[in-house]
C-alpha positions in Angstrom: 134.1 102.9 265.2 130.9 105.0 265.2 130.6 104.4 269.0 134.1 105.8 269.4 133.2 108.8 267.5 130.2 109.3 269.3 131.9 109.3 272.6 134.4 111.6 271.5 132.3 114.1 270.7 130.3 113.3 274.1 133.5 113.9 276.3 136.1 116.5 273.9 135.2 119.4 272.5 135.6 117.4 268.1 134.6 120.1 265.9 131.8 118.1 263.9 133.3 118.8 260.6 136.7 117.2 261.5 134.9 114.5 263.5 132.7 113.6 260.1 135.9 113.6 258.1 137.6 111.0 260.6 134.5 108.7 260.4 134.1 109.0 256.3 138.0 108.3 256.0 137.0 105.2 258.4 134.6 104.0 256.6 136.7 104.6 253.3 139.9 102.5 254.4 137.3 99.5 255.8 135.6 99.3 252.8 139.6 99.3 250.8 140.7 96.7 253.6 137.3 94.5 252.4 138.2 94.7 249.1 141.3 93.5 249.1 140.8 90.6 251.8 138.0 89.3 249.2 140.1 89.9 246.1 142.4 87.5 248.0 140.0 85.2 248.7 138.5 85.4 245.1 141.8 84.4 243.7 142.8 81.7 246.3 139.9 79.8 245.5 140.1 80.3 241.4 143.7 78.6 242.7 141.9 75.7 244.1 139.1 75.1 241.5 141.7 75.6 238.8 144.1 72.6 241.2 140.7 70.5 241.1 140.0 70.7 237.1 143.8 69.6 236.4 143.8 66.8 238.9 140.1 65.7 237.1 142.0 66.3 233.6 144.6 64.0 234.4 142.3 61.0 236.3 140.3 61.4 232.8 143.9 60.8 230.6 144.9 58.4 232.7 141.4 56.8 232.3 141.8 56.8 229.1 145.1 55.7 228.9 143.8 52.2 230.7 140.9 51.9 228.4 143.2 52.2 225.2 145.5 49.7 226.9 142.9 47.3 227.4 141.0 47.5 224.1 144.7 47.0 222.5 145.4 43.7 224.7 142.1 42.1 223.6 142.7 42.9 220.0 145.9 41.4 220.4 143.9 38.1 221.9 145.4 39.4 225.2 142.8 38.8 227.5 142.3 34.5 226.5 
């Protein structure tokens, strides 16, 4: 972007005070643009690390779940 600038005030006759606006409102919708791309990203992996904690949450129940099961069945004499 700065190149182009720089060559358009090389070859046409840019008024530096319009040219310096163009490149500041540049710079200003990049830096938006960046902003939002890693907002996006931010929240698509809180998605995914969120998915991961739920999937662990429910191995850990159902875990549990088998471990309640088996201390029940050798209570019960289950396991002679």
């Amino acid at each position: 972007m700065l190149g182009g600038a720089v060559i358009a005030w090389r070859t046409i006759q840019v008024p530096t005070g319009p040219l310096l606006a163009a490149i500041g409102c540049g710079v200003v919708v990049a830096a938006g643009v960046g902003v939002v791309r890693a907002r996006t990203a931010a929240t698509s992996v809180e998605r995914m690390q969120d998915e991961q904690v739920r999937r662990v949450t429910e191995a850990a129940t159902a875990v549990e779940k088998a471990v309640v099961w088996a201390a029940e069945e050798l209570c019960r004499g289950g396991g002679r």
